[in-house]
C-alpha positions as protocol buffer text, in pm:
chain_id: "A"
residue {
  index: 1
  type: UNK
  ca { x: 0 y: 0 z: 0 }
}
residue {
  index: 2
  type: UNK
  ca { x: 262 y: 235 z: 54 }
}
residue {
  index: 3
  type: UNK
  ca { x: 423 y: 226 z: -278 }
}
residue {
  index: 4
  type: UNK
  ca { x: 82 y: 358 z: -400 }
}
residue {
  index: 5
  type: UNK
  ca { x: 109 y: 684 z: -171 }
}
residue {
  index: 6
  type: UNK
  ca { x: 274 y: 980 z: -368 }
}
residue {
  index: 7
  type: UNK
  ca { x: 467 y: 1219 z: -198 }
}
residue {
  index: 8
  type: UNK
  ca { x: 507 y: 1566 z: -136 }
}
residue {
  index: 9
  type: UNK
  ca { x: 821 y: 1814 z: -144 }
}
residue {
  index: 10
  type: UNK
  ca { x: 831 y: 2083 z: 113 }
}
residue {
  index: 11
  type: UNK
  ca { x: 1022 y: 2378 z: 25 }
}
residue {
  index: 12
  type: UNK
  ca { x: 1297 y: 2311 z: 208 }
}
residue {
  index: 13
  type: UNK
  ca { x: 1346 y: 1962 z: 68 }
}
residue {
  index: 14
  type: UNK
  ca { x: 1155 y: 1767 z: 292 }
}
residue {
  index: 15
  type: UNK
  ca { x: 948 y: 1498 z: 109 }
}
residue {
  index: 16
  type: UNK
  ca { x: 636 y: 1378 z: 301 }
}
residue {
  index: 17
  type: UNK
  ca { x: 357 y: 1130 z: 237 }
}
residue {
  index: 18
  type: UNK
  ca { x: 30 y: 1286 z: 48 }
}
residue {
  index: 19
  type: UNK
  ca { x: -170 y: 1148 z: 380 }
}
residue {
  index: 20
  type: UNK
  ca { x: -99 y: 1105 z: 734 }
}
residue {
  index: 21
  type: UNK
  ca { x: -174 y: 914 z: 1019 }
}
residue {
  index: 22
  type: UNK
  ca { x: -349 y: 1141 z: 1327 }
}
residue {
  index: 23
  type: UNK
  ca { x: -270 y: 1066 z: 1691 }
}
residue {
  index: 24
  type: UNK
  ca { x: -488 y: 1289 z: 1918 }
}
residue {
  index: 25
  type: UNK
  ca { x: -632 y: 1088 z: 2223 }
}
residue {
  index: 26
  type: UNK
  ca { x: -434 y: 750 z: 2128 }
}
residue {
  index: 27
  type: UNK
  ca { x: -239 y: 715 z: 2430 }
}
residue {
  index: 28
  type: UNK
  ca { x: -77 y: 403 z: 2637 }
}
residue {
  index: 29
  type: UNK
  ca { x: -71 y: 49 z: 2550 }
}
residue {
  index: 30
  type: UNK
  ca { x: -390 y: 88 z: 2328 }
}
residue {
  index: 31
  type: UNK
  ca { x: -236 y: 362 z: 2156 }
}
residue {
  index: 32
  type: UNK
  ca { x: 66 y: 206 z: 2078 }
}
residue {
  index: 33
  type: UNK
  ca { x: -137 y: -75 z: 1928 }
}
residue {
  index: 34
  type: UNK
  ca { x: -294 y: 131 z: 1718 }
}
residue {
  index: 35
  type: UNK
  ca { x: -74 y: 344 z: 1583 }
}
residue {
  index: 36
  type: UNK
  ca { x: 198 y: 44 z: 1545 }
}
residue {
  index: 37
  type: UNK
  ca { x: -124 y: -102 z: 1291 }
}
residue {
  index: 38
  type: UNK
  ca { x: -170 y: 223 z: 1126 }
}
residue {
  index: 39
  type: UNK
  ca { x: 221 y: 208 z: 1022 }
}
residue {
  index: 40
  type: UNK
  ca { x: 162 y: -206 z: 930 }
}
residue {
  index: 41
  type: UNK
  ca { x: -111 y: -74 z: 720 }
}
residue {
  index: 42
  type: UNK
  ca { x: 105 y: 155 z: 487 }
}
residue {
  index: 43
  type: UNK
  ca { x: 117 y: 511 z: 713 }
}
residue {
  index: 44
  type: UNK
  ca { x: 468 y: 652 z: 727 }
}
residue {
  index: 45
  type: UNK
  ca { x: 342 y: 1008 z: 814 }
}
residue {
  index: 46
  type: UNK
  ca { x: 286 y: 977 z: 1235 }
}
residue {
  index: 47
  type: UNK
  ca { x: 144 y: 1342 z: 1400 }
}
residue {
  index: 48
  type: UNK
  ca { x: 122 y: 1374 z: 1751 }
}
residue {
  index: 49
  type: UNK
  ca { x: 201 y: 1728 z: 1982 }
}
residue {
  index: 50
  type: UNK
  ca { x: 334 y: 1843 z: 2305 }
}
residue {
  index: 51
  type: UNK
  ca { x: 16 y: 1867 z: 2394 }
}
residue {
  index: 52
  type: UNK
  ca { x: -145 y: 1522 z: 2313 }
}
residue {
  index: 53
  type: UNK
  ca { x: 47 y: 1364 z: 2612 }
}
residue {
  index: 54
  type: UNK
  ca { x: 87 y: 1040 z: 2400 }
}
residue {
  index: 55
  type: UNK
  ca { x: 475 y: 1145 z: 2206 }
}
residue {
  index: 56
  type: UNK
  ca { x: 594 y: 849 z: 2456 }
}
residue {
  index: 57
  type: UNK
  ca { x: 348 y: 622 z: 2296 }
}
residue {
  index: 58
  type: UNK
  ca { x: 410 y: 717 z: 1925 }
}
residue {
  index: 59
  type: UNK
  ca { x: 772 y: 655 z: 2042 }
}
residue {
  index: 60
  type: UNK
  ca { x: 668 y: 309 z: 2151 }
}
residue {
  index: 61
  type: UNK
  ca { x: 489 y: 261 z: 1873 }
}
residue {
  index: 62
  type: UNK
  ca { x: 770 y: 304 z: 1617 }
}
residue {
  index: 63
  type: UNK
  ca { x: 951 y: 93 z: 1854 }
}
residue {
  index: 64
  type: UNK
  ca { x: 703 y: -205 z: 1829 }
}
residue {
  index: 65
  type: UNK
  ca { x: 708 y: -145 z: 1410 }
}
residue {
  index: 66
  type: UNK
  ca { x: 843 y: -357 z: 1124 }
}
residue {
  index: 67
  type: UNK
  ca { x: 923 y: -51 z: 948 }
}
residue {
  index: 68
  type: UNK
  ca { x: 1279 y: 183 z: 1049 }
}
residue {
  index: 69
  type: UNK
  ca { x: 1271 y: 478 z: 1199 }
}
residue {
  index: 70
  type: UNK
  ca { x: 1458 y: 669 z: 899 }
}
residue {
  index: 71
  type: UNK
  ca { x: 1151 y: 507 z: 676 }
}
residue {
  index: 72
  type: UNK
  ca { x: 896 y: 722 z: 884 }
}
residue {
  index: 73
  type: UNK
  ca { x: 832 y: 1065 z: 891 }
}
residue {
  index: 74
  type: UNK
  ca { x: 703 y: 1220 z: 1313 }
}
residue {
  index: 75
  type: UNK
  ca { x: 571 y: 1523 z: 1383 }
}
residue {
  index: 76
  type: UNK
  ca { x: 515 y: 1716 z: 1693 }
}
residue {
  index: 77
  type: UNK
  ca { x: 405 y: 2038 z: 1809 }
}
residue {
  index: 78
  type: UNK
  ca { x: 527 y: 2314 z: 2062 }
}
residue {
  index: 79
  type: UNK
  ca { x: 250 y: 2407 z: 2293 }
}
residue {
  index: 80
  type: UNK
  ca { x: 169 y: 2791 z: 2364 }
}
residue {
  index: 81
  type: UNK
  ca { x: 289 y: 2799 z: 2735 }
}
residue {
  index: 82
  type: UNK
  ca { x: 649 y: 2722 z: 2602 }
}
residue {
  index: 83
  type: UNK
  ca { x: 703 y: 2953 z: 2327 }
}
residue {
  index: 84
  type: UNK
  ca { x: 972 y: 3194 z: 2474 }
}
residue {
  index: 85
  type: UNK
  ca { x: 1291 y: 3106 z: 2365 }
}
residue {
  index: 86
  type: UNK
  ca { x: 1405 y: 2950 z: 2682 }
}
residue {
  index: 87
  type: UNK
  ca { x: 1086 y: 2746 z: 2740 }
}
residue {
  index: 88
  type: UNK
  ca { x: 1121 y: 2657 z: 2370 }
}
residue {
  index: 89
  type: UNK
  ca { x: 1421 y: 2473 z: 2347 }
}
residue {
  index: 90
  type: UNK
  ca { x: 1407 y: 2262 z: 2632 }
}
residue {
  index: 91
  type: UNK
  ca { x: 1028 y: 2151 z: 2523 }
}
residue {
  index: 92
  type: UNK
  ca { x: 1145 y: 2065 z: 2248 }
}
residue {
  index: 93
  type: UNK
  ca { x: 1444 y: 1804 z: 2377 }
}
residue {
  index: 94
  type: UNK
  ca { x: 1176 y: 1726 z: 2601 }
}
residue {
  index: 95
  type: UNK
  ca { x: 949 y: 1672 z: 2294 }
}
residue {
  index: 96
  type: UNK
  ca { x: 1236 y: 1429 z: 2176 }
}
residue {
  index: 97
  type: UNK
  ca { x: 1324 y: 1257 z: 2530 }
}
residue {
  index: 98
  type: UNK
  ca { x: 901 y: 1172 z: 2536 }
}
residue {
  index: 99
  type: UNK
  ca { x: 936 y: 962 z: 2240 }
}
residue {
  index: 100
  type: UNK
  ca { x: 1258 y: 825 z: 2303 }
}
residue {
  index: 101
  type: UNK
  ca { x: 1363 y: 1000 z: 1970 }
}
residue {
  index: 102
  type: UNK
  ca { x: 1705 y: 1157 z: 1824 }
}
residue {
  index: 103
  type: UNK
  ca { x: 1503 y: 1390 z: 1579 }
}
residue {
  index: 104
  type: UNK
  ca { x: 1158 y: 1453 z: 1422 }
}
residue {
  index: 105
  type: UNK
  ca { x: 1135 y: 1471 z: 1077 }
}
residue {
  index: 106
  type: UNK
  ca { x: 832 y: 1789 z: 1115 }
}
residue {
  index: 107
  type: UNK
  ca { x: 785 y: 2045 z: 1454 }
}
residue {
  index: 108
  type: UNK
  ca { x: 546 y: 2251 z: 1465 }
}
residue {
  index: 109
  type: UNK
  ca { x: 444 y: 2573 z: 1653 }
}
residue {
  index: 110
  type: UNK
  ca { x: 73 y: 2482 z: 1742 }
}
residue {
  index: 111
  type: UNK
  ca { x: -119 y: 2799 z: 1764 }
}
residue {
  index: 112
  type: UNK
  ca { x: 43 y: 3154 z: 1731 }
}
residue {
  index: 113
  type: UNK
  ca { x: -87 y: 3278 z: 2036 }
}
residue {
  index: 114
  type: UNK
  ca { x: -108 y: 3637 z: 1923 }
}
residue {
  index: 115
  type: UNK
  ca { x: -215 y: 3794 z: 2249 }
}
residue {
  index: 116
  type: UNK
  ca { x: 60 y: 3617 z: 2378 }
}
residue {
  index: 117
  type: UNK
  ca { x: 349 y: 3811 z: 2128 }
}
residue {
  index: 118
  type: UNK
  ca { x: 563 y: 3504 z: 2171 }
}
residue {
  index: 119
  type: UNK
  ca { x: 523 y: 3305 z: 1812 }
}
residue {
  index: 120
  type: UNK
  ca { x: 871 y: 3457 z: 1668 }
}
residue {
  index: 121
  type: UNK
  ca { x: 1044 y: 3339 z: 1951 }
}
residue {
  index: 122
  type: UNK
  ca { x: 924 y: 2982 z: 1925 }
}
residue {
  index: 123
  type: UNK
  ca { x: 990 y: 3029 z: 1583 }
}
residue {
  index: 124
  type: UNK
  ca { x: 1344 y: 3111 z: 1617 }
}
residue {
  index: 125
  type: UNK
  ca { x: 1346 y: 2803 z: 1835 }
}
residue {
  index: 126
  type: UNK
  ca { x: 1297 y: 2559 z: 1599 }
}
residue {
  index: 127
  type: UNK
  ca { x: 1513 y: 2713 z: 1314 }
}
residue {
  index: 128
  type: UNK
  ca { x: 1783 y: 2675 z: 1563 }
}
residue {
  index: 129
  type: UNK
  ca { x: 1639 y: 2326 z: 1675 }
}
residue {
  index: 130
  type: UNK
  ca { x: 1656 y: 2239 z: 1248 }
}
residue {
  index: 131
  type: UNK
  ca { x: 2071 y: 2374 z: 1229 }
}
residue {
  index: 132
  type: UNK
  ca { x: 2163 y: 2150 z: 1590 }
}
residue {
  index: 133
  type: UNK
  ca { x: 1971 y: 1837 z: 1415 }
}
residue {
  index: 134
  type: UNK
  ca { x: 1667 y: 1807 z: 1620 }
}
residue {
  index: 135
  type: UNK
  ca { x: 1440 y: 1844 z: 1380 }
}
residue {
  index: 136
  type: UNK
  ca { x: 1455 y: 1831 z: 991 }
}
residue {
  index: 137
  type: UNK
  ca { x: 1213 y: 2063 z: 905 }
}
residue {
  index: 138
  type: UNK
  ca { x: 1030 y: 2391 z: 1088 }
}
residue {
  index: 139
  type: UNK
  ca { x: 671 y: 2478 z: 1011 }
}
residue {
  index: 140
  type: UNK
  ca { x: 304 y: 2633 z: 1164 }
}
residue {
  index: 141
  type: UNK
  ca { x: -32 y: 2514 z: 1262 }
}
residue {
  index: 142
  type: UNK
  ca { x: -353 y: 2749 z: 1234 }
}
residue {
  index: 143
  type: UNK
  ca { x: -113 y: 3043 z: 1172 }
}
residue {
  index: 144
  type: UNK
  ca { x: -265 y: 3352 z: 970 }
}
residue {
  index: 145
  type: UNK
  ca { x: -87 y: 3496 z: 657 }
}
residue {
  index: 146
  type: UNK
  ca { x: 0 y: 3813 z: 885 }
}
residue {
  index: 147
  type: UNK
  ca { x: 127 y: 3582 z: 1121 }
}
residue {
  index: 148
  type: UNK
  ca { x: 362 y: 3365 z: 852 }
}
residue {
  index: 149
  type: UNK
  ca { x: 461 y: 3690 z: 666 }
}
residue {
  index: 150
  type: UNK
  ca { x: 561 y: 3854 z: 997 }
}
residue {
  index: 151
  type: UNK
  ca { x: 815 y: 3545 z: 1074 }
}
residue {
  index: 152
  type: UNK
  ca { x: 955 y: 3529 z: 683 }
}
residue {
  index: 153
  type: UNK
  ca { x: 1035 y: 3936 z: 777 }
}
residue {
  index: 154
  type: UNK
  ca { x: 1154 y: 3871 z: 1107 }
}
residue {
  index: 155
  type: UNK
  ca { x: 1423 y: 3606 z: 984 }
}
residue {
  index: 156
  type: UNK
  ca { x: 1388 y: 3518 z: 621 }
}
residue {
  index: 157
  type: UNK
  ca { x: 1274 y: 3169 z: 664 }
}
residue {
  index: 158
  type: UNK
  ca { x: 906 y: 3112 z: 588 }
}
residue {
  index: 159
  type: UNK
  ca { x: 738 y: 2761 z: 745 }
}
residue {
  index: 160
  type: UNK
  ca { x: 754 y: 2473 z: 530 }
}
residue {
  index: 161
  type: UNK
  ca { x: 394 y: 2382 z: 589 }
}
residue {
  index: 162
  type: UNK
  ca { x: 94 y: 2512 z: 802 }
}
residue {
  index: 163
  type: UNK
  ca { x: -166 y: 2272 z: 967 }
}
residue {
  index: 164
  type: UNK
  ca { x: -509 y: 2437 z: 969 }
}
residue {
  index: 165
  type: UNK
  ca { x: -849 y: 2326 z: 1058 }
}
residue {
  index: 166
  type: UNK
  ca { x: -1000 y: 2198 z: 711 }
}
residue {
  index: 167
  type: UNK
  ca { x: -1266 y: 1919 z: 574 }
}
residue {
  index: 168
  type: UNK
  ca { x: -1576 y: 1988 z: 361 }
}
residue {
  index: 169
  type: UNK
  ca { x: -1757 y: 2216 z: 579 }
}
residue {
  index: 170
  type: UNK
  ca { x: -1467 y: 2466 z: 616 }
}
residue {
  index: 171
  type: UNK
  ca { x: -1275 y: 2447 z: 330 }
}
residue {
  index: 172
  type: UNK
  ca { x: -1022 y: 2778 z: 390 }
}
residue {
  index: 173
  type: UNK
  ca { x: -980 y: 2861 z: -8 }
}
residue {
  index: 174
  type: UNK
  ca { x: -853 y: 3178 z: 67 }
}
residue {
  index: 175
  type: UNK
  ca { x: -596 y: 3041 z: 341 }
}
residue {
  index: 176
  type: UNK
  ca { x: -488 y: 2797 z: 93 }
}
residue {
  index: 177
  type: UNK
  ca { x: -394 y: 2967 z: -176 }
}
residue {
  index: 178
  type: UNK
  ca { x: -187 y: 3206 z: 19 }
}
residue {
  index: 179
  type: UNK
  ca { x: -12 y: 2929 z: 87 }
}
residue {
  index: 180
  type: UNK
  ca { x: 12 y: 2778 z: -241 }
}
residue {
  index: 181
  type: UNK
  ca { x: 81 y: 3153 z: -393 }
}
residue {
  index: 182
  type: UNK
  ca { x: 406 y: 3139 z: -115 }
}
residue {
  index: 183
  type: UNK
  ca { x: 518 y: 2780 z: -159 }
}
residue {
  index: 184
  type: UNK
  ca { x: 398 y: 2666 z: 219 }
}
residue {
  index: 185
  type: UNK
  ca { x: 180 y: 2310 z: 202 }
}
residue {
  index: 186
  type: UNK
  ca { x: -102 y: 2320 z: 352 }
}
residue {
  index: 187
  type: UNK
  ca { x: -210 y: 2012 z: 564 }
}
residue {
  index: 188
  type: UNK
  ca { x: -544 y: 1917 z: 704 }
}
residue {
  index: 189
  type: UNK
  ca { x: -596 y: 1856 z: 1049 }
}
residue {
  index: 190
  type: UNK
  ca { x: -979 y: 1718 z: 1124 }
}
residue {
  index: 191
  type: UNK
  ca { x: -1007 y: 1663 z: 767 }
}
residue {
  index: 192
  type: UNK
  ca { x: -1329 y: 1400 z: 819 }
}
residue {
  index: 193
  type: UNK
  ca { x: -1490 y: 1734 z: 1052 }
}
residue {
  index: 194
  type: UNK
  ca { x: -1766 y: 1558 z: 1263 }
}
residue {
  index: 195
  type: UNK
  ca { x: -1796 y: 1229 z: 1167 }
}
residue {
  index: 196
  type: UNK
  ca { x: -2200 y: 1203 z: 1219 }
}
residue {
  index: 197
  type: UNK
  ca { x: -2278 y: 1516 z: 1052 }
}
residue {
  index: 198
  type: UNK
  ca { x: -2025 y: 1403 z: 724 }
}
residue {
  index: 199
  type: UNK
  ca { x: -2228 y: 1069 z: 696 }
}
residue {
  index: 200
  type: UNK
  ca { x: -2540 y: 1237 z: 686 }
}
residue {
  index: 201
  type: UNK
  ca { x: -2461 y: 1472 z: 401 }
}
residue {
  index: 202
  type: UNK
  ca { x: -2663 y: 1392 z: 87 }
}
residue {
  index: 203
  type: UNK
  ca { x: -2409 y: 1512 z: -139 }
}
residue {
  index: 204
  type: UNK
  ca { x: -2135 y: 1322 z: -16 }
}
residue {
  index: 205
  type: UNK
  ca { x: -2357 y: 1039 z: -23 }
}
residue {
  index: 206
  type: UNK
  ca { x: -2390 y: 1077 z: -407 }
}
residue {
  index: 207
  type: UNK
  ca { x: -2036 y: 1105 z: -475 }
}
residue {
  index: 208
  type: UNK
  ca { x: -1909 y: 860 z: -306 }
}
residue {
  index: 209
  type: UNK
  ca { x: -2199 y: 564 z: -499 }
}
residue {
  index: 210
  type: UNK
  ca { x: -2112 y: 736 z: -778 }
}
residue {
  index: 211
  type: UNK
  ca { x: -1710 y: 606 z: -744 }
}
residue {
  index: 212
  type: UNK
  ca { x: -1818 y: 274 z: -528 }
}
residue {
  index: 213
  type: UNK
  ca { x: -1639 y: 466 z: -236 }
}
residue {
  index: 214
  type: UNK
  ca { x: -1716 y: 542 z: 94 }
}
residue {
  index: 215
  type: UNK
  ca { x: -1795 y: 923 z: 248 }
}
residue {
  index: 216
  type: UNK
  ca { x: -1475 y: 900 z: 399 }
}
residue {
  index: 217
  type: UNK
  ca { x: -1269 y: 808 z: 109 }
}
residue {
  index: 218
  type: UNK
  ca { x: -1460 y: 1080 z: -123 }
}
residue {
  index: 219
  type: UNK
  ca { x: -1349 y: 1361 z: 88 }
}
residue {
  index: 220
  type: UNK
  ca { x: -1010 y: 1239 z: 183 }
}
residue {
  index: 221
  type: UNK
  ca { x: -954 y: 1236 z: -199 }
}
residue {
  index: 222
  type: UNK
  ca { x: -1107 y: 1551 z: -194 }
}
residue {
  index: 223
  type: UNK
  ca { x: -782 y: 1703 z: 60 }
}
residue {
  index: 224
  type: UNK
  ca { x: -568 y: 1517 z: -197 }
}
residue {
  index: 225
  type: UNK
  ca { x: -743 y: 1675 z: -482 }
}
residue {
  index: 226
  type: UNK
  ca { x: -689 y: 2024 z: -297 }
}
residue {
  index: 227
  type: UNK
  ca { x: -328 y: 1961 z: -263 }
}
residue {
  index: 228
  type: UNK
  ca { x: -365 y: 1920 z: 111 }
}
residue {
  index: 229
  type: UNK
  ca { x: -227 y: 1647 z: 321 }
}
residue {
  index: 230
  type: UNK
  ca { x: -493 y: 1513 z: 519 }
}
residue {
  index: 231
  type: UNK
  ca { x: -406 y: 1346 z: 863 }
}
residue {
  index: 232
  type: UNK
  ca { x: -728 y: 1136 z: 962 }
}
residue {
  index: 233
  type: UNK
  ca { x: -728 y: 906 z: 1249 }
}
residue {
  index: 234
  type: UNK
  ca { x: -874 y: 584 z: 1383 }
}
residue {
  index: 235
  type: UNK
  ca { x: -780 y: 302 z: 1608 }
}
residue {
  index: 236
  type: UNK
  ca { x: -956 y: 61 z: 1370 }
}
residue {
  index: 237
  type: UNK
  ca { x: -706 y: -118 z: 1118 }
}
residue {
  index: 238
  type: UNK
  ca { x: -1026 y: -187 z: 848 }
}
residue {
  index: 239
  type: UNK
  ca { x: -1104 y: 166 z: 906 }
}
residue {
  index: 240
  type: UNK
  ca { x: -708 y: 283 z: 845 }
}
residue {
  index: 241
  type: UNK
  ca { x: -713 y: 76 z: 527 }
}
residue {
  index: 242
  type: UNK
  ca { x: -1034 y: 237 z: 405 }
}
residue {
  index: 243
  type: UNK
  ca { x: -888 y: 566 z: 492 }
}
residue {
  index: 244
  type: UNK
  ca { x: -544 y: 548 z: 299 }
}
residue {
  index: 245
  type: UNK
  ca { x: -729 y: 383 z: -18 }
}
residue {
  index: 246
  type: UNK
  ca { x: -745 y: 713 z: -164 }
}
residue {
  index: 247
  type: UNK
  ca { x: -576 y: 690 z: -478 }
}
residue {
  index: 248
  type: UNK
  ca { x: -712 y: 453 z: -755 }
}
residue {
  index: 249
  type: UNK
  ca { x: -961 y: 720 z: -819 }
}
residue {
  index: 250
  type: UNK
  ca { x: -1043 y: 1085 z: -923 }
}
residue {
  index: 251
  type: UNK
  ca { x: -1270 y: 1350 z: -793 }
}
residue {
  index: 252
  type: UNK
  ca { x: -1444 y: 1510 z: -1143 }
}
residue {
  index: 253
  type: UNK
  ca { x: -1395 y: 1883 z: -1185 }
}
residue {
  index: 254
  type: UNK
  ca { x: -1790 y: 1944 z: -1086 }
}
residue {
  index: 255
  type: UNK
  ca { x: -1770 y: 1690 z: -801 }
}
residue {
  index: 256
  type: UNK
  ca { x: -1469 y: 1921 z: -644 }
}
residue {
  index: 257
  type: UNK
  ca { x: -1695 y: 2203 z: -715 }
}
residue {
  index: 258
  type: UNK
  ca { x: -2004 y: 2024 z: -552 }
}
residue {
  index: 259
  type: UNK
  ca { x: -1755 y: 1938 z: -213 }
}
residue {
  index: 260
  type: UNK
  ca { x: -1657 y: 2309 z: -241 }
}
residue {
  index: 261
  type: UNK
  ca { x: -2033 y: 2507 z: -170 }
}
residue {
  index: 262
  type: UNK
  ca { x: -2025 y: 2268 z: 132 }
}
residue {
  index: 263
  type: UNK
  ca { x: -1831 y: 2493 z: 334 }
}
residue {
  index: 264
  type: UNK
  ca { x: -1980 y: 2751 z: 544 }
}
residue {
  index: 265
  type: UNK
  ca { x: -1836 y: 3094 z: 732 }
}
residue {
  index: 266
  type: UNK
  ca { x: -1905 y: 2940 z: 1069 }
}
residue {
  index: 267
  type: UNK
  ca { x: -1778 y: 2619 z: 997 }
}
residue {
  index: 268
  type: UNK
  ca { x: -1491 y: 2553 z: 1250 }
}
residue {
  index: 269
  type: UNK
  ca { x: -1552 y: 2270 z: 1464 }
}
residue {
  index: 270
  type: UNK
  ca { x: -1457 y: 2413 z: 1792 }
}
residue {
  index: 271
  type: UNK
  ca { x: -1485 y: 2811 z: 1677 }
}
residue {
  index: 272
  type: UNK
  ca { x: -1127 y: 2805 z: 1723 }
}
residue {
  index: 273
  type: UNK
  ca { x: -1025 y: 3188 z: 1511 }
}
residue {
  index: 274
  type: UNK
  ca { x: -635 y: 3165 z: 1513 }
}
residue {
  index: 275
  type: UNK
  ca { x: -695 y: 3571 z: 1559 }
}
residue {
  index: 276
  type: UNK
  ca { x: -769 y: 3519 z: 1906 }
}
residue {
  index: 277
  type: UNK
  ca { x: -767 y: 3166 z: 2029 }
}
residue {
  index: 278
  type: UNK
  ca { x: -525 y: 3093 z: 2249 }
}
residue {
  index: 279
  type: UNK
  ca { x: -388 y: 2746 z: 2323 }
}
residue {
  index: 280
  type: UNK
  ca { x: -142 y: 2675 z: 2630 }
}
């Protein structure tokens, strides 16, 4: 299955999977388990965060795999209480000691924080994390284009990629082609949105008869399609299968369009506006 799974180039060189594996609220021996299956099953792209309290079980996990650790590509995230430079680089050792890890391939700042004023110190953080070897490549989650054009200013380095909240319902056009206009990837973090309220939606329904797929496929192949990298999880290793089975078909022109007037301006999941959220 993975030789079927194209990959993507970041702009500093870093190639990644075209879909991930997602982490949030796998933790312990369970956890392990499942994410160990999700790798068996053909995932090399593993996301997890400061913040998830489970970086010791990914770490396990890859531990427990068939598949080497330079084959797999980890990413974590900095949480919002430790982005001042001296917080910073400790969390992120820390980050690495958790896992039992010499380096992630990804790190993330998680939220900029803006009432906070501490995002360009994080961010300095893990440029200096990337030159030490720590990490292999620096990037953003739910970060504004104010927010990634003040850090390109600041230091000359823009992210390589920006997680943001995005699945059919919220679909962040504009936010994504700022990024695509200033070579950042955009990735898609609860890319299935809520899972009852997907299943129930008529016109994903007719899509996915119309290409003997299920709801879950369609609009994972929709990310794809968008040139997003989609990072869905489950515990369930038919459901992981289903999920990375994305790409012996094509979304039509008119079906993208069709997935497209599904999003709506309210259509965060948690009402989480990077403008003023703040995460610690």
């Amino acid at each position: 299955m993975y030789s079927s799974i194209p990959e993507i180039t970041l702009h500093d060189g870093l190639t990644l999977p075209a879909i991930g594996f997602g982490t949030y609220k796998l933790n312990g021996n369970e956890g392990a388990n499942a994410i160990s299956s999700a790798v068996d099953v053909g995932y090399r792209l593993i996301d997890t965060a400061y913040n998830y309290e489970n970086e010791g079980t990914v770490g396990e996990a890859v531990r427990r795999s068939s598949i080497r650790r330079e084959n797999l590509k980890i990413t974590s995230k900095l949480p919002g209480r430790y982005q001042a430079y001296d917080k910073a680089v400790p969390a992120i050792q820390e980050s690495l000691y958790r896992a039992g890890l010499d380096y992630y391939d990804l790190y993330l700042i998680h939220w900029p924080n803006p009432d906070q004023g501490n995002y360009l110190e994080a961010w300095q953080a893990l440029l200096d994390a990337k030159k030490w070897g720590l990490i292999r490549s620096a990037g953003v989650c739910n970060f504004l284009p104010e927010h990634l054009e003040y850090l390109e200013e600041e230091t000359g380095e823009k992210p390589s990629i920006n997680q943001i909240e995005l699945h059919p319902f919220f679909n962040q056009e504009k936010q994504r082609i700022w990024h695509e206009n200033n070579n950042i990837k955009t990735q898609s973090w609860s890319p299935l949105a809520r899972a009852n309220e997907v299943m129930q939606n008529e016109t994903l329904k007719k899509i996915a008869r119309q290409h003997n797929k299920t709801i879950s496929q369609v609009i994972l192949r929709w990310h794809y399609q968008l040139g997003s990298i989609p990072i869905p999880k489950s515990s369930s290793p038919e459901r992981q299968l289903e999920n990375i089975s994305i790409f012996d078909f094509t979304l039509h022109e008119e079906e993208m369009g069709m997935i497209a007037r599904l999003t709506q301006s309210n259509g965060r999941i948690n009402d989480q506006d990077p403008a003023t959220y703040e995460e610690f």
